[in-house]
C-alpha positions, 0 to 999 in steps of 0.5 A: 757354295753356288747352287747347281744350274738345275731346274728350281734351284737358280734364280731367274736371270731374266726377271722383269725382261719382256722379251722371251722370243727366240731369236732367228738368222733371217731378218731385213734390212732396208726393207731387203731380206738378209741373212744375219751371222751372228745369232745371239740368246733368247731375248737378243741376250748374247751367248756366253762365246758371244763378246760385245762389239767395240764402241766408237767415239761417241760425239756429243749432239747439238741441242734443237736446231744447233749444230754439235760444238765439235763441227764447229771446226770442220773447214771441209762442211760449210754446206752441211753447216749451212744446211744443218741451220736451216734444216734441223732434221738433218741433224739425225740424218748425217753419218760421222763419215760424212761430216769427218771424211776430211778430218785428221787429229795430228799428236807429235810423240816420241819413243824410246828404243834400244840398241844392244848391239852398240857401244856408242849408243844405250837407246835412241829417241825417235820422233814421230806423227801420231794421226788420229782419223775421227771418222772411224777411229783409226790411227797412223803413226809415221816417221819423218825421214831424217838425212843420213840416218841410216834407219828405214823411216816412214810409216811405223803403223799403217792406218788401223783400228789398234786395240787397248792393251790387255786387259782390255784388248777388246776395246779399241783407242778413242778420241777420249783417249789422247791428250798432251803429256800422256803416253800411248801404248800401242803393240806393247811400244809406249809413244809419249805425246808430247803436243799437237796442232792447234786445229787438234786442241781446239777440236778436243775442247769442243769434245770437253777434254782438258787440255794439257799442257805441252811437254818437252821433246828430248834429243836423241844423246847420240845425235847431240854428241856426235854434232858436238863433237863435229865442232870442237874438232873444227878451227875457229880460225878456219870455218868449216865450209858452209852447208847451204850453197843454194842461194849462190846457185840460184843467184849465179847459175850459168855465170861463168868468168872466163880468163886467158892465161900463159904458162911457161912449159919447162919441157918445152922452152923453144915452143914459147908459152903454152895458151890455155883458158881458165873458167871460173864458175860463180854457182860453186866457185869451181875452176877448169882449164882448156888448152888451146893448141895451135896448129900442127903443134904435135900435141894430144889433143884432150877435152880439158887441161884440168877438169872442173873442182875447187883449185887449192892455193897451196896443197897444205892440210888446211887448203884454202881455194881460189876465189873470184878475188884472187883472179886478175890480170897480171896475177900468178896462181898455183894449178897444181905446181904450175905457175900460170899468168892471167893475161886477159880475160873476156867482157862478161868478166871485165864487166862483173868486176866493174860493178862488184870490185870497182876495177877499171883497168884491164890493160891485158899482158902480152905473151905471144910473139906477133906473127910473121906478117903473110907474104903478098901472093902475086896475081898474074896480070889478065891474059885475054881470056874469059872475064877478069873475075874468072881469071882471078879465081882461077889464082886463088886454089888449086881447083879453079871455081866460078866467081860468086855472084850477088844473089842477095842483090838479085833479090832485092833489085830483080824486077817484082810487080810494078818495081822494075828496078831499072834506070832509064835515060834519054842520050844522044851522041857527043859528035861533030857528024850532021849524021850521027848527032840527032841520034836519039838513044835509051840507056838502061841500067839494071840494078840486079846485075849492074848490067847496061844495054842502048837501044836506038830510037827509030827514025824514018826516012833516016836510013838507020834501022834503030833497035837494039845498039849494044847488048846487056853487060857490063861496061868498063870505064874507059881509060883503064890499062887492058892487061893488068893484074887488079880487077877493072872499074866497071860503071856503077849506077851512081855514074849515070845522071843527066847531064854526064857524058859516058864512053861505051865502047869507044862511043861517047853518050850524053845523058839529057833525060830520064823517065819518072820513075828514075828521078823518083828512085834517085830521091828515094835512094838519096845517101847511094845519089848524090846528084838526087840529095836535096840536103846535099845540094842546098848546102852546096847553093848556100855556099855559092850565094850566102853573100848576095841574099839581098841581091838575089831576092831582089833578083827572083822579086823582079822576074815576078812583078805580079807577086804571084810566088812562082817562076817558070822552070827557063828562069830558075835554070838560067838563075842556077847556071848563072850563080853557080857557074857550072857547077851544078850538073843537069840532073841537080838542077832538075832535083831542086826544081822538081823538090820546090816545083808546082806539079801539072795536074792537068786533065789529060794526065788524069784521062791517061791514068784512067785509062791506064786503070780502065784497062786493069779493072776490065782484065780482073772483071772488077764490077763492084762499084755499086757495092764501093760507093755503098761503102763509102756513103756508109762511112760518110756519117755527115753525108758530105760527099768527101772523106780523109785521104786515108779512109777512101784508102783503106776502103779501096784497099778492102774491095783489092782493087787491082791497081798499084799503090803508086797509081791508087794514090795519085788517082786519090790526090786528083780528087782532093780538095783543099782540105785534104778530103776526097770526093768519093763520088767523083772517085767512084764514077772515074773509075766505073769503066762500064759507064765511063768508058775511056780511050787511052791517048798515046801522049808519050810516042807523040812528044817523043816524035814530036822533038826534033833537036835534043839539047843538054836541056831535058826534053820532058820537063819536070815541072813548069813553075817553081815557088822561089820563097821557099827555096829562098827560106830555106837558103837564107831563113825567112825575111822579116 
């Protein structure tokens, strides 16, 4: 019998206690002044009502300097760690939250639940993921999701502090709670942990918890039955298709075998075979076809005759599908009851099955009729009236339209900067009248139009006013029948060199000289020029004199007794003309001279250049010749006074010198010397108009003026000496 809780008659609870003081709400923390909730007894003994807080995981403390052995596996505070060993005092300074923020145990468990409601089934087993976060003793338990299996998977317990089952609902799980082969209770469920990761066992040996050993995760029996019983119902003979596609797709994604084929409509007999186009795509092995109609066939025009799926061979119960294999030329496949002929296919697909199947013919099968062939439309011959182009087009619909014209070629042959795009020629008349026939002409062809206009040198005290003799336009060749339905031959520039005869208009030219810049757009253009092809015309010399090497080295060895290597132009001419015996044309001539000729560097040709530049410098204000020598001196590091052709190129080119490519490079020539090297200074005062100031001399109105007679020998000629060992190499190899 207990005594009664009366003064005198109870022993005293607090025997040997040193605190007797009674406790109060108000208190401080971090030097803040609080009010406490929870007030306990006399003593800080607690109430009766009063129950102790629930303890955490208690982690062991490292000895001295060390760290504790359960941080030795936190990947996430090697800072910590580093500064844990220099420091020993942050041992008592670091919370658990900041040495596990990043830390999680992982357990795989599995639990039993029951299904009433089935007959199948008594109970399924569910696997799932236990997570244990040591920072605050929380716990997770998730589901992986599993395809098709008709639950609501994923988090089965969200993150919490789950209590121990009763008696002791007080407390809460630990980490010294978990361990393989062990079963949890958590809300009245029992989750059997099975094993965990190996970053988990590691970490609870460093807590000094005895592993388990791993135990066995059973299969659910439903599952295992229902899989089984999906085999033994499948043919041995005939697999079930396979499940995983993905490497097919991802190796033939975008592939497609593309086949023409022929089917014979039985409805439709008279209109011969229908054309459709089947695909066969590499990604599923899945087939459609398209119909290609004619015109005015009367059909329904649909998007496909048979939408994209696997085509059965047969439509048994075991269906077997067309494969690439079975698709060839000549082939008959079933689409659904309908016999259909590969005829050809496209060269994606000829060259897939070249490599795979080693196939080499592909010889196609012929099944449409060859078209009528079109009846000829009969152009009406040319009446007189506007030009033949418009007349023509004016035939060909029903609402007439003007002829297109070349805008591409007006492009790029209309005149732009220093390219005129024009070829000038020096002509004279073909005559018998002492008048007519020391009439001097300049015919112009323009390469954007093929246009031609004449235009007729002034002369005094001639009575011919001179000017302009025949406007801008096409001119027909001549000899051509008037009326006729066929456009007329119109001269084109390959028909203008010097040396051919041309009839405009009833007046017969000859060609007996051309500008520079005519020969130089000839021998740049040679594959549209003939007559400007030096590869051409030493083949055709070659021809001529490949007998009689010996007899015409002889021949240049005696025009030139001072050994010097060259002969004058006169002699080179009268040599061709004798050895080919007209059949190399003026223009030719002058092609071989000006490809193996000695230039004429002479001075007045320069002092016209300059002048030519002088006054394109003076109309840009270019002054910077101080800084241009500057430059140039900068980049002579061994202050010769000469540098590379294609560094004072370069330079010049940085200072946008206004001056044309054509006349900055011949001015750069000029002042090369041997070694192909400039000399900047020389270049550099040339080019100073402001020291050196140079008047323009009017060279080319005086030759002009100066010649009285125009023979079929060219008036300006292109060189004046020709180096004949060259052309003798090049004909006959060089002379042992």
């Amino acid at each position: 019998m207990a005594l009664p809780l009366l003064p005198g008659f109870s022993f005293r609870r607090n025997i040997g206690g040193e605190n007797f003081h009674k406790p109060q709400r108000w208190g401080y923390c971090n030097n803040v002044p609080m009010l406490f909730e929870e007030k306990p007894g006399i003593g800080g003994q607690p109430l009766l009502d009063q129950r102790p807080k629930p303890k955490y995981t208690e982690f062991p403390a490292g000895m001295g300097s060390n760290p504790p052995a359960w941080i030795a596996f936190d990947k996430q505070d090697v800072t910590k760690l580093r500064e844990w060993s220099t420091y020993s005092f942050f041992v008592t300074m670091v919370t658990v939250k900041e040495l596990f923020g990043n830390l999680v145990l992982s357990f795989d468990a599995y639990f039993e639940e029951e299904v009433p409601d089935k007959n199948q089934e008594l109970y399924r087993i569910r696997h799932c993921k236990i997570y244990f976060y040591p920072e605050d003793d929380t716990i997770q338990v998730t589901e992986p999701h599993v395809l098709n299996s008709g639950i609501d998977q994923g988090t089965i317990l969200r993150r919490h502090r789950i209590p121990l089952p009763p008696p002791h609902e007080d407390q809460f799980y630990t980490i010294y709670h978990f361990n393989i082969n062990i079963e949890v209770n958590f809300y009245s469920r029992i989750f059997k942990i099975v094993d965990c990761d190996l970053y988990t066992k590691n970490f609870l040996r460093k807590m000094g918890v005895r592993v388990n050993p791993p135990g066995s995760r059973p299969d659910d029996p439903y599952t295992t039955e229902r899989r089984q019983r999906i085999l033994d119902s499948t043919n041995p003979l005939h697999p079930y298709e396979r499940f995983d596609t993905l490497k097919q797709f991802l190796e033939y994604d975008g592939q497609v075998l593309g086949f023409t084929c022929a089917w014979n409509d039985p409805e439709c007999l008279n209109d011969g075979p229908r054309e459709l186009v089947l695909r066969y795509y590499l990604a599923d092995d899945t087939i459609d076809i398209r119909e290609v109609l004619p015109v005015n066939s009367g059909r329904d025009v649909v998007p496909l005759f048979l939408k994209r799926d696997k085509l059965p061979k047969t439509g048994a119960v075991r269906q077997e599908f067309y494969k690439d294999c079975d698709l060839k030329i000549g082939t008959v496949i079933n689409v659904w009851g309908r016999k259909m002929v590969i005829c050809d296919c496209d060269e994606f697909t000829k060259e897939y099955y070249r490599k795979k199947y080693g196939i080499e013919d592909f010889t196609p099968v012929q099944f449409k009729t060859p078209p009528p062939p079109e009846p000829e439309k009969p152009v009406p011959p040319y009446n007189g009236f506007g030009s033949e182009e418009d007349s023509l087009h004016s035939c060909k619909k029903l609402l007439p339209q003007a002829p297109q014209k070349d805008y591409r070629k007006f492009l790029e042959k209309d005149r732009y900067g220093m390219e005129s795009n024009t070829l000038r020629f020096g002509a004279k008349f073909i005559t018998e009248s002492p008048i007519d026939k020391d009439r001097k002409f300049i015919i112009s062809y323009f390469l954007s139009d093929d246009t031609i206009s004449v235009f007729e040198y002034t002369e005094r005290n001639t009575g011919i006013p001179g000017g302009r003799f025949l406007e801008r336009g096409r001119i027909k060749k001549p000899g051509q029948e008037l009326f006729k339905s066929e456009l007329s031959e119109y001269y084109r520039a390959h028909d203008l060199f010097v040396g051919a005869r041309v009839c405009f208009h009833g007046h017969s030219f000859l060609l007996v000289d051309a500008d520079e810049y005519t020969f130089s757009y000839m021998e740049k253009n040679a594959n549209e020029f003939p007559v400007a092809d030096i590869g051409v015309l030493l083949m055709k010399l070659k021809d001529k004199t490949e007998s009689r090497s010996k007899e015409i080295r002889k021949t240049f060895a005696t025009a030139d007794p001072e050994h010097t290597n060259v002969i004058d132009y006169g002699t080179f001419r009268n040599w061709i003309v004798s050895v080919a015996g007209g059949a190399f044309s003026e223009h030719e001539i002058m092609t071989l001279a000006r490809h193996y000729g000695v230039r004429d560097d002479s001075q007045t040709d320069l002092t016209f250049i300059l002048a030519g530049a002088h006054e394109k410098l003076k109309k840009n204000s270019f002054e910077n010749f101080e800084q241009l020598s500057a430059v140039f001196m900068y980049n002579d590091r061994e202050k010769c006074g000469v540098l590379p052709y294609e560094t004072c190129r370069t330079i010049c080119k940085s200072f946008r010198l206004p001056l044309s490519d054509e006349v900055l490079e011949t001015l750069l020539t000029r002042y090369e010397d041997d070694h192909k090297q400039v000399n900047y200074n020389m270049f550099v005062r040339g080019l100073n108009w402001r020291e050196n100031q140079i008047r323009p001399v009017p060279t080319v109105k005086g030759r002009v003026k100066k010649q009285s007679d125009w023979n079929q020998i060219p008036t300006t000629l292109p060189v004046k000496e020709i180096k004949y060992v060259a052309l003798l190499d090049d004909l006959f190899g060089k002379e042992e």
